[in-house]
N, C-alpha and C positions, 0 to 999 in steps of 0.2 A: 504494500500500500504506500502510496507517493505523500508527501506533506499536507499539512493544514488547509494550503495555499493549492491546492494541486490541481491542475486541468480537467482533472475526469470528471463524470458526471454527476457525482456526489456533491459537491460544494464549489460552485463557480463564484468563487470572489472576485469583486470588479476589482479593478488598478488603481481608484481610488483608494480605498480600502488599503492596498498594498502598500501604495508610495507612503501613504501616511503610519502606517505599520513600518516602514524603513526608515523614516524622518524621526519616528519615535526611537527607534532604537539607537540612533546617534545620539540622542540628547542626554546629558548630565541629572537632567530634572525631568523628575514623572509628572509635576506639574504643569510643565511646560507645554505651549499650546503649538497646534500643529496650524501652519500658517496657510488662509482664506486664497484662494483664486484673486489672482489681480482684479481692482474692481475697473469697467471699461470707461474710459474719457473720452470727452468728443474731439472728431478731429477738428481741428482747424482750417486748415485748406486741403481739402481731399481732392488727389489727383487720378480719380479715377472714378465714372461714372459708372453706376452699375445698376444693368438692368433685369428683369425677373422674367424670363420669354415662358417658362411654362412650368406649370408645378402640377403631380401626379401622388400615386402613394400603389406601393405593394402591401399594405398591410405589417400588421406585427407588432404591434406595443408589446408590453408586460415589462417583467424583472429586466432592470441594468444588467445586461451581461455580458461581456466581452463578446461579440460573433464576428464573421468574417463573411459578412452578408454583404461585399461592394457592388459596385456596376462593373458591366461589360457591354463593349459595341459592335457592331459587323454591320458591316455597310450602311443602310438609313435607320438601324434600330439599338436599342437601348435595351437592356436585359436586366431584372433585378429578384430578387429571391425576398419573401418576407420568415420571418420567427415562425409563425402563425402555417405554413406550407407551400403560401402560393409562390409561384411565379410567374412573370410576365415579358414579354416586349413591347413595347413604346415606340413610337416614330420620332426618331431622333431631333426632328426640329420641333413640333411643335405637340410632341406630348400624349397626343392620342393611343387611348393602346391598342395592340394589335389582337392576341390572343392572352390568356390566363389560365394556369391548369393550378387545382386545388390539390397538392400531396397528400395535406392533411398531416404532416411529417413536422418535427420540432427540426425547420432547417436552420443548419447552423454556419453555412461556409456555401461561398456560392457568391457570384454566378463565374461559371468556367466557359470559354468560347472559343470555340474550330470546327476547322470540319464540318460547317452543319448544322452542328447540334451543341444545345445549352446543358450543362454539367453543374449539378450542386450535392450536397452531401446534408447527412444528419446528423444531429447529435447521439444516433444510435448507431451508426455507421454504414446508414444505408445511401448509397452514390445514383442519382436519377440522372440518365440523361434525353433528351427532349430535342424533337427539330426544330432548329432555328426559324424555320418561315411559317410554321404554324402552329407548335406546341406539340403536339403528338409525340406521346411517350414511344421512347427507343426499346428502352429497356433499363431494369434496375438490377445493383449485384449491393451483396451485405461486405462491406471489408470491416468487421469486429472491431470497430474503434471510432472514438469519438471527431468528427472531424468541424473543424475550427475554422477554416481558409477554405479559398475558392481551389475547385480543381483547376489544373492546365490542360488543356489540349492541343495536342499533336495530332498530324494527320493520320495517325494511327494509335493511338494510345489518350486514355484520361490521366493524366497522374494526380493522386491521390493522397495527400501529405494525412496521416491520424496523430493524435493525441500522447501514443506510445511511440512513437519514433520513427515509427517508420514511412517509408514511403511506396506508394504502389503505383503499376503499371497493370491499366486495366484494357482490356482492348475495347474498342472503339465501335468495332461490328456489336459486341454482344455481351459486354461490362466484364468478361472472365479474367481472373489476374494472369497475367504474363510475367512479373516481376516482381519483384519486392528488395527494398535495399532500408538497412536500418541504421539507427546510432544510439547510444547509449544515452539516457535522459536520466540529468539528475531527480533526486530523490523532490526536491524543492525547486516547482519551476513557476513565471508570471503563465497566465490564464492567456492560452491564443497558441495560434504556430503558424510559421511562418506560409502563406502562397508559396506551391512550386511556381518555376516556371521555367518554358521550352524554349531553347534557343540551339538552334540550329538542330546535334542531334544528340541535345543535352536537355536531360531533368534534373533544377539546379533548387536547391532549398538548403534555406537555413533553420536551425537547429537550436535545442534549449540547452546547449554546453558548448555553446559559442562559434560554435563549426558552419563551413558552409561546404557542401556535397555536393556535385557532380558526377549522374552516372548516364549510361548510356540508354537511350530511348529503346536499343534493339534488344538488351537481355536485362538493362538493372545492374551493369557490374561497373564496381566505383572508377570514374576516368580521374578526378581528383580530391581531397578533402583536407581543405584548409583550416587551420584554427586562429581563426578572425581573432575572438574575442576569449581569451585567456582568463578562468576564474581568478580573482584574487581572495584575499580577507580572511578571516578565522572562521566566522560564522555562516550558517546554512543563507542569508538572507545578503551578506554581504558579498557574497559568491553565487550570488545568481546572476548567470552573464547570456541569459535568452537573446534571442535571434530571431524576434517576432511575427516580422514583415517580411515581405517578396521583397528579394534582391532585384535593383535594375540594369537590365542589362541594354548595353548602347556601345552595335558593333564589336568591338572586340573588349572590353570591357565591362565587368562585374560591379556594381558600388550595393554596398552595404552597411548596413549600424547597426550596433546590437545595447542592449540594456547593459548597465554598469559595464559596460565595455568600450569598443571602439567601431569608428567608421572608418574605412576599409575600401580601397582599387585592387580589384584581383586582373588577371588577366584571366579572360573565358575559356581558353585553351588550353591552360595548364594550373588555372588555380594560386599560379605564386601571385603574392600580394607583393603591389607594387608601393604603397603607401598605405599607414593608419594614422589616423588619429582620436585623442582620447575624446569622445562623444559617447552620453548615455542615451539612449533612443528604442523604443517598442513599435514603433508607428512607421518606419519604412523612409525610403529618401525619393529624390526625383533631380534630374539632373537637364540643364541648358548645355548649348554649345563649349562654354566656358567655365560652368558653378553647379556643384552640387551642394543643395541643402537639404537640411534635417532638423524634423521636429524633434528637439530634445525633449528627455523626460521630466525635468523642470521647468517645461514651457516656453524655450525660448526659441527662435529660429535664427538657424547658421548657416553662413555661404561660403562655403570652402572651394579654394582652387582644383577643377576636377584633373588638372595633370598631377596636382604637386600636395594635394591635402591642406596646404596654406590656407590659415581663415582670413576670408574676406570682409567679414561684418558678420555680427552676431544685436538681434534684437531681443531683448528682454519683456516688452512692452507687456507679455500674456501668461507669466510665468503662473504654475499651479493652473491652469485652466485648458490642460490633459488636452491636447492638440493633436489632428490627427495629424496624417503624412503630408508632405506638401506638394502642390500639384503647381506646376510650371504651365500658364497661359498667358499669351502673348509677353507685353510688358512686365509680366508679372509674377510674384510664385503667392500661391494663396493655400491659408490652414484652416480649421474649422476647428471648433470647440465643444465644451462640456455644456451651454445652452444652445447650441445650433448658430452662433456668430461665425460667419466665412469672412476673413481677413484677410486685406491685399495689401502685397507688399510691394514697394518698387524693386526689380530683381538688382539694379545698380547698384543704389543704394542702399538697401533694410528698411528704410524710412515706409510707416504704417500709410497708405494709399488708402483704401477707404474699408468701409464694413458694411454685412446685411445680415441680416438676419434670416438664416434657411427654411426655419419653420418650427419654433421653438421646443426642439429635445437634441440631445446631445448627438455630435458627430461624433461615431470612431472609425469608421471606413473610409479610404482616400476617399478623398476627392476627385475627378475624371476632367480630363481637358480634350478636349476632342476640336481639332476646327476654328479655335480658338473661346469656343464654348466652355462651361463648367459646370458639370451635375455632380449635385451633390444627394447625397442619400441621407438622412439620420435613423437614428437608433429604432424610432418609429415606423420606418419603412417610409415616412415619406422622402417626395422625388421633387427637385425645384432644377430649373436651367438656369444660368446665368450669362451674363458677359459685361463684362469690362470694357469702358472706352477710356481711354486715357485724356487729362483735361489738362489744361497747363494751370499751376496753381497760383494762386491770387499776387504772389511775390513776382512769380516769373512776368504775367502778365502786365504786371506795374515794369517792369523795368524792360520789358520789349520794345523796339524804336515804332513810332506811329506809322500805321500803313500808308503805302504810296496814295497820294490820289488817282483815279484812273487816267491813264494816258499819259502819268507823270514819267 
């Protein structure tokens, strides 16, 4: 049996819970109070106009609980999984749904997209998957384990990351396992596991003892396995160095962060890491031309050099207020929060660009950038699109030279 804290389906403690359970055990004093969510300020001159294009909902209130219920897109559609069993697609622009199939399933991890057909899992370890252009069930396979994250798909294969460690290779025709590759999980791990995902003819996932793994799509046998994020500390709580989130992968390049650990350039091909730095993060990274950032676990958002790890600007503005991963659109990288506030950032700068409100309950699932678009999901299954124009802000505009007159 795993820790107090443990992923199985016994007792899903949220990350609140957690972090505040770690914060307590540094402190000197049992009296001492564990410190409030930043409270939010108005901006000033907000450089970024943002509009609401269409708002939907898959269903799913109840208990706070950590799940791996995000979005996925394929061609003009939207795909989203509720708590509750449903599923659906959406019309990418403007929100209408397509189809809905009721599981009736406690889904916990979802939505997976290829090939076709939409892939999600249960919290009893049952893997559906579904056709993409009209719901129709494919067919479903039980992998004995609790599953957390959205599958991946290949054009041949689901991979299947569970709660126990391991990861599976289900096929694609008819959900039967073809593979399976595992790693050792400590005894005390945070609530979640990481998204596989496929790149090229690699199934790549990270892990809750800090590792990120690399095996092949064709049998499951390990191409490489790196250890990112190295336990430290004496105690079970102080050595937990999870690997939460889906790694992204961009060309020949791996980035990664893991909790009380580091964020990490692997190279895809072989796994050696070309640079870490020390970064504690649950929530996953997203990377531009030039800058990868990460929502740390104290709430702040970092821009680090994506050749060299160098930080570029780190903002504090949202600390304690459990940020999900950060999604890169256009001018922008934007986080979501513990009451549904999506937050733009200038990517240049750090400097806070503007805020919305998604639809009042907590984000934990990226954020999606598609187009220059942004859907965002919360914890309630509801669905809102967004988009950002960028605006010059009231200083720039004072100090601009006056326009030509015409024909001058």
């Amino acid at each position: 049996m795993r820790g107090s804290w443990m992923k199985g389906p016994m007792k899903p403690w949220s990350m609140v819970l957690l972090a505040a359970l770690i914060a307590l055990s540094a402190c000197d004093s049992k009296d001492k109070k564990v410190e409030k969510p930043a409270e939010l300020t108005d901006i000033k001159n907000p450089t970024v106009r943002i509009q609401k294009l269409w708002g939907a909902s898959v269903g799913g209130g109840g208990k706070k609980l950590r799940l791996g219920l995000g979005l996925a897109t394929a061609g003009n559609k939207l795909f989203a999984a509720g708590r509750d069993g449903d599923v659906a697609a959406f019309d990418l622009k403007n929100g209408k749904q397509l189809w809905r199939v009721e599981t009736k399933l406690a889904l916990a991890g979802g939505t997976g997209i290829g090939a076709d057909i939409v892939a999600v899992g249960s919290a009893d370890g049952q893997v559906l998957a579904f056709a993409a252009d009209n719901g129709a069930q494919r067919w479903h396979a039980d992998v004995k384990g609790e599953i957390l994250s959205a599958p991946a798909v290949s054009d041949n294969e689901v991979v299947v990351r569970t709660v126990d460690g391991k990861l599976r290779g289900l096929a694609i025709a008819d959900g039967h396992e073809l593979w399976s590759a595992e790693q050792q999980i400590p005894r005390l791990t945070l609530r979640g596991t990481a998204a596989p995902v496929v790149a090229r003819d690699l199934a790549i996932s990270g892990f809750d003892n800090g590792r990120v793994l690399a095996v092949s799509l064709h049998d499951g046998g390990t191409v490489w396995d790196s250890p990112v994020s190295p336990a430290h500390g004496r105690t079970e709580l102080e050595r937990l160095n999870d690997i939460d989130a889906a790694v992204k992968v961009v060309g020949e390049e791996v980035f990664v962060a893991g909790f009380q650990g580091r964020a990490a350039m692997l190279a895809l091909d072989s796994g050696q890491i070309w640079w870490t730095r020390d970064v504690s993060s649950y929530r996953g990274v997203d990377v531009d031309d030039d800058q990868m950032y990460v929502s740390t676990s104290q709430g702040e958002l970092v821009a680090l050099k994506r050749r060299s790890g160098i930080e570029v600007w780190r903002n504090d503005l949202l600390q304690r207020r459990s940020l999900s991963a950060p999604a890169v659109v256009g001018d922008f990288v934007v986080v979501a929060d513990l009451e549904g506030y999506v937050h733009w950032f200038d990517r240049v700068t750090g400097t806070l660009a503007g805020r919305v409100k998604s639809g009042g309950d907590r984000v934990t699932n990226p954020p999606l950038a598609v187009d220059g678009t942004l859907y965002v999901i919360t914890d309630k299954g509801d669905i809102v699109a967004l988009r950002g124009t960028p605006v010059a802000s009231r200083a720039a505009q004072a100090e601009a030279p006056p326009a030509a007159a015409p024909g001058g």
